[in-house]
C-alpha positions in Angstrom: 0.0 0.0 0.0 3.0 2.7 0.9 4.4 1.7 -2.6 1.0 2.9 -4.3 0.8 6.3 -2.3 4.3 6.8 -3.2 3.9 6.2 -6.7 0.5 8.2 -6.6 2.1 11.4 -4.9 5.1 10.5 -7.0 3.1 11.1 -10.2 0.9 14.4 -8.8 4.5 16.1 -7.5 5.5 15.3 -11.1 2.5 16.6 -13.0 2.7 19.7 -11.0 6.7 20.3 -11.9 5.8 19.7 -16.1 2.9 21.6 -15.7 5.3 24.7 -14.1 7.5 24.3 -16.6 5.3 24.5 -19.3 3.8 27.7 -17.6 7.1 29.3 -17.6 8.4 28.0 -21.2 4.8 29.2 -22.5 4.9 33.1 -20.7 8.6 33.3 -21.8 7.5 32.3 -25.6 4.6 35.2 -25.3 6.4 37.2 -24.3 9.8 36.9 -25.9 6.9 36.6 -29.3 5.2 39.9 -28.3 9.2 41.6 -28.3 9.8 40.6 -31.7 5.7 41.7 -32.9 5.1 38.3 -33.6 2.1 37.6 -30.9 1.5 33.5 -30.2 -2.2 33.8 -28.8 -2.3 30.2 -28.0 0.2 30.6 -25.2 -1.9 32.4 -22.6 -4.7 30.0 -23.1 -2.7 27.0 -22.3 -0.8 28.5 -19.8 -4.4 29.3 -18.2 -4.9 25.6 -18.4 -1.7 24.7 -17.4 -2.2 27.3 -13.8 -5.5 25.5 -13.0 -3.9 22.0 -13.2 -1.6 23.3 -10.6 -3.2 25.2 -8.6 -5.7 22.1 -7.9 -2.5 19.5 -8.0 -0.7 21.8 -5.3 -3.5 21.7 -3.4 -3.9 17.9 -3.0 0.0 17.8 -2.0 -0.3 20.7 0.5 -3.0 18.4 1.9 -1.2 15.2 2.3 2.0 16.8 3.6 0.3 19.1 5.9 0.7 22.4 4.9 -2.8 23.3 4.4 -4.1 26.1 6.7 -5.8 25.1 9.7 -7.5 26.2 12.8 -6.4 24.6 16.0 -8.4 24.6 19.0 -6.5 22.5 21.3 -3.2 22.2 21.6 -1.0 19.7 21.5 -0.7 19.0 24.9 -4.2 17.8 25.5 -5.3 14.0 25.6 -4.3 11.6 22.9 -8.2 11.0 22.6 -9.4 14.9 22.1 -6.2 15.2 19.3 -7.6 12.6 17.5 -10.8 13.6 17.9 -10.1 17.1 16.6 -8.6 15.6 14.0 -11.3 13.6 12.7 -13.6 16.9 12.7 -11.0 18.3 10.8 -11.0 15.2 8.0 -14.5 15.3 8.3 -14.9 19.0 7.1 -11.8 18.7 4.7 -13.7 15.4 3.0 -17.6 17.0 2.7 -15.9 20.7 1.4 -13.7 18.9 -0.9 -16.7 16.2 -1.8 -19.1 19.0 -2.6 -16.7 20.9 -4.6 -15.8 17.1 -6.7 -19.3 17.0 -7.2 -20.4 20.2 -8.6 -17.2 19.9 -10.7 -18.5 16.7 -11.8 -21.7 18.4 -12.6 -19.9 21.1 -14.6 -17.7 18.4 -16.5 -21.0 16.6 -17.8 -22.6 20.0 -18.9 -19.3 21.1 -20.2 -19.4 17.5 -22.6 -22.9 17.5 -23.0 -22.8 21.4 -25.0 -19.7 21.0 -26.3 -18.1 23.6 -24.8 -14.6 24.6 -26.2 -11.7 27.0 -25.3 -11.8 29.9 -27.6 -8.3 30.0 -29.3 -7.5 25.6 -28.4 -10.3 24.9 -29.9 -10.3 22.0 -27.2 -13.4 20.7 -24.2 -13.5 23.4 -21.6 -14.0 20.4 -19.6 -10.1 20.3 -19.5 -9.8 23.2 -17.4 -12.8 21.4 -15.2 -11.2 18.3 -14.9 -9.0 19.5 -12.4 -11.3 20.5 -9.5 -12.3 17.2 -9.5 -9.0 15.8 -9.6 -7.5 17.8 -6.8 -10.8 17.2 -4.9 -10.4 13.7 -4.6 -6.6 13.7 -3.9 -6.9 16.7 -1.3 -9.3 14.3 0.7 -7.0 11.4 0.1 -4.2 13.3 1.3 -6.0 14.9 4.2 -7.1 11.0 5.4 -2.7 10.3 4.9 -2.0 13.5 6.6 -4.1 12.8 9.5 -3.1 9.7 10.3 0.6 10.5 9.4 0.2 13.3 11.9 -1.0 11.4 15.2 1.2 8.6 14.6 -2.1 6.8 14.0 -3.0 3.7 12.2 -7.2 3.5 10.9 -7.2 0.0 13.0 -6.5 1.9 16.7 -9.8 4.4 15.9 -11.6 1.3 14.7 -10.7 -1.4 17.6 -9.5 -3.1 14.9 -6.5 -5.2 15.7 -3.3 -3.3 14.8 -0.5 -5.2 12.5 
């Protein structure tokens, strides 16, 4: 199971360094183009693309490696049990935003299909730039689940009664 989140997190941290890369190599050709009077009008588009992707990618990894803002209302001093109930509260709200934001991204996606929708200049499915919400929703929740019980030292078996391995 590590070996999958690795390779999963592996691929997102990936997709978000092409997808920065591309930004920059796309803004310098627009405007190193627009110096010579020689505009490339594709460039801002897909860099637009490109910005969403990793806007929504960074978000997922901020998740899983904890840097996401948060709130805390205990410290980190009190009881094992209160910590790890505070931190289920915080999953919890961290899984229905990011669910309801998935969802009415899905929503969006299927409309965006459904009429066709394209970019202007690409001439590709809007649904490209949608993609991503839903994306980064799922991930952000999968990586709030890792970073909460990354953070406690916690296994899902010891809030379960499982047995632990």
């Amino acid at each position: 199971m590590a070996r999958i989140d690795k390779l999963i997190w592996y691929i997102i941290d990936l997709a978000i360094l092409l997808a920065v890369l591309g930004m920059v190599s796309l803004i310098t050709l627009q405007v190193g183009s627009r110096l010579v009077r020689f505009s490339v009008p594709w460039t801002e588009e897909l860099s637009r693309f490109l910005f969403i992707w990793t806007i929504w990618l960074g978000l997922a990894a901020s998740f899983r490696s904890g840097a996401h803002p948060t709130f805390q209302l205990v410290p980190d001093t009190a009881p094992r049990p209160v910590l790890i109930f505070m931190r289920a509260v915080q999953t919890s709200a961290i899984a229905v935003l990011f669910g309801a934001v998935g969802w009415h991204g899905l929503a969006l996606l299927q409309q965006q299909i459904r009429f066709g929708e394209q970019s202007p200049i690409l001439q590709i499915g809007m649904w490209w730039a949608t993609l991503p919400l839903i994306v980064g929703s799922v991930f952000a929740i999968l990586g709030a689940l890792i970073d909460s019980f990354r953070s406690l030292d916690v296994t899902p078996n010891q809030i379960t009664g499982g047995p632990s391995q």
